[in-house]
VOBA-1610 file (N, C-alpha, C; in pm, whole numbers, padded with zeros to 5 digits, always signed):
BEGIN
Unk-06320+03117+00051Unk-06231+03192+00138Unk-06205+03329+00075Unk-06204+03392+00201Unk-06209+03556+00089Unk-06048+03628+00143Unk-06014+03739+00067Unk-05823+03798+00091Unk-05872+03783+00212Unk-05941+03869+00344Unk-05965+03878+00471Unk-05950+03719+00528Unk-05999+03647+00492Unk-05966+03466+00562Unk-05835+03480+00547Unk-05768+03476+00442Unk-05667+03421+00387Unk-05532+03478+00528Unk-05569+03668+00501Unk-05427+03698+00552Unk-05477+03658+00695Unk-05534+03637+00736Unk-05600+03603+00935Unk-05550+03481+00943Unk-05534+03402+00799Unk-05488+03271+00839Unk-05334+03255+00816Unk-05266+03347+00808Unk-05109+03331+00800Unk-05062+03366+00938Unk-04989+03322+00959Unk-04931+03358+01089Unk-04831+03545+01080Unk-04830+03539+01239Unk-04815+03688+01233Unk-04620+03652+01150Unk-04562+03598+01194Unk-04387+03644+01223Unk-04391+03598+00998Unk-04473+03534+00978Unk-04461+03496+00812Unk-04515+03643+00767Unk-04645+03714+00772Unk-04680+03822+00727Unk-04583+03957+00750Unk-04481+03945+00851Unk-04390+04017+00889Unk-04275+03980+00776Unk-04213+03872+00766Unk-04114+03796+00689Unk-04181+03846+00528Unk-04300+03817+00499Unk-04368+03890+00371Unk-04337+04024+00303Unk-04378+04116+00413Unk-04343+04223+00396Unk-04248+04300+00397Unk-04093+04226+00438Unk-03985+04301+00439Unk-03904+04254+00349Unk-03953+04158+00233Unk-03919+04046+00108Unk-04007+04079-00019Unk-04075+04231+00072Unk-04206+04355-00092Unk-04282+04265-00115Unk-04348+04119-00053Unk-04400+04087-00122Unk-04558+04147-00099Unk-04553+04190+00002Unk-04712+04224+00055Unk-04633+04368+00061Unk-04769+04439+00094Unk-04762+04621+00149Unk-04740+04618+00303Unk-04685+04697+00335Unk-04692+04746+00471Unk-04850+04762+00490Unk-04923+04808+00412Unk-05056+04871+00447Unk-05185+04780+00475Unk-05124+04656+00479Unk-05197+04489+00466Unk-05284+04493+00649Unk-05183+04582+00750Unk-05232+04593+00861Unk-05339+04670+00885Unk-05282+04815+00864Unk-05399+04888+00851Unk-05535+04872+00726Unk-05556+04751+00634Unk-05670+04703+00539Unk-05707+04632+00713Unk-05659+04552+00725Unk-05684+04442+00854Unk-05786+04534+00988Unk-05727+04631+01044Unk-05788+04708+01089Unk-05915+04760+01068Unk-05875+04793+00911Unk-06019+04881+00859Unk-06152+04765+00843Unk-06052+04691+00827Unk-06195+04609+00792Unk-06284+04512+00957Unk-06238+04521+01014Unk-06233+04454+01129Unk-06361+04559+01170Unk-06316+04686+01194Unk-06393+04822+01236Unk-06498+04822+01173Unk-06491+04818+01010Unk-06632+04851+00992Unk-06718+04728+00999Unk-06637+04596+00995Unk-06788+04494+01051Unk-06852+04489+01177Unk-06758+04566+01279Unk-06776+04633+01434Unk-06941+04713+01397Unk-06867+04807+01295Unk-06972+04888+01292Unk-07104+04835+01217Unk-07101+04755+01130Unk-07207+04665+01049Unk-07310+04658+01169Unk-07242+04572+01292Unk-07358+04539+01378Unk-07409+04616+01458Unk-07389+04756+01456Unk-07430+04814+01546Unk-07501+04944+01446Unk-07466+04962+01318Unk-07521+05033+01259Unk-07600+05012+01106Unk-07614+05058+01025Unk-07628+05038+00858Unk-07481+05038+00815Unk-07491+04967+00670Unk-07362+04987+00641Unk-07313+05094+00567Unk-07441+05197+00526Unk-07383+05380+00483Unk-07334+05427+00616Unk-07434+05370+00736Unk-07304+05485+00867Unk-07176+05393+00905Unk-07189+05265+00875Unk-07074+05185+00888Unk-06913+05255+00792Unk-07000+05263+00687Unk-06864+05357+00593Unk-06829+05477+00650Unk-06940+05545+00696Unk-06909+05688+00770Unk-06806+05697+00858Unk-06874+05644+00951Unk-06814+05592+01074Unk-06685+05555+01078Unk-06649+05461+01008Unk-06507+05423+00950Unk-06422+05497+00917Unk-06461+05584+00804Unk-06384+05638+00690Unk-06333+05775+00851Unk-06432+05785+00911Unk-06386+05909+01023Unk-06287+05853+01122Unk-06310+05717+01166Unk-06195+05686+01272Unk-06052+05642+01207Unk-06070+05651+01087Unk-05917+05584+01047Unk-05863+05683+00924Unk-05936+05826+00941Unk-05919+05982+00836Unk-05892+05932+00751Unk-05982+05838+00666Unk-05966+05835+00520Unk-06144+05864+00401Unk-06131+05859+00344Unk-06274+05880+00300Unk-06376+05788+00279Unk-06464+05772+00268Unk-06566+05677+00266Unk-06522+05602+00161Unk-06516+05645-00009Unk-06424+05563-00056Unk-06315+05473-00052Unk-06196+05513-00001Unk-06116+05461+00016Unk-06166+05305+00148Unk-06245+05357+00226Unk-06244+05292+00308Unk-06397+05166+00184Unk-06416+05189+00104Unk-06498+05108+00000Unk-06437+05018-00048Unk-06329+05059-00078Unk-06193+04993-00204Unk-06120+04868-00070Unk-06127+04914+00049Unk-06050+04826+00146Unk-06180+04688+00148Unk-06267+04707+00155Unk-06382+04623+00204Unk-06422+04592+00083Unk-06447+04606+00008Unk-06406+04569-00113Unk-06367+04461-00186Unk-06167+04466-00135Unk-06088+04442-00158Unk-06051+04298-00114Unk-06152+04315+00043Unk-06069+04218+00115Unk-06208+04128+00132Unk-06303+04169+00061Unk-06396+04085+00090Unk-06429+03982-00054Unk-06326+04001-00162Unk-06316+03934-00290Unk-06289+03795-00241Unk-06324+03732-00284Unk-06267+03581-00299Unk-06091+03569-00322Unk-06012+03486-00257Unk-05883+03478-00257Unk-05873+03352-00351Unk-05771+03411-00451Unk-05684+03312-00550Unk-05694+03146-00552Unk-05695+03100-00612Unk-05653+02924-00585Unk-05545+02879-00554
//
């Protein structure tokens, strides 16, 4: 199971309850987003224009948008 399974598998009103208790980021939505988009884009493109592509619809840089996918594509904790 990877972070991306994990937070898809919490319910929405707990990930809300999470985040106003610091335990998560506010920014847990928009990772959710980003990553959603660029596997959008996986299938319809490579994954160098998939980063492109990305990093342009959500104005962040190809990096950053690396570190999200990345991030969320690690294996989740025990």
């Amino acid at each position: 199971m990877t972070i991306y399974d994990l937070i898809k598998s919490i319910p929405q009103d707990m990930l809300t309850r999470l985040v106003q208790a610091k335990v998560i980021t506010p920014e847990w939505r928009r990772s959710v987003l980003v990553y959603d988009y660029f596997q959008k884009m996986c299938q319809e493109t490579g994954r160098m224009d998939a980063y492109d592509r990305t990093g342009e619809k959500f104005y962040m840089s190809d990096e950053n948008v690396r570190r999200i996918i990345r991030k969320l594509s690690s294996p989740a904790p025990a």
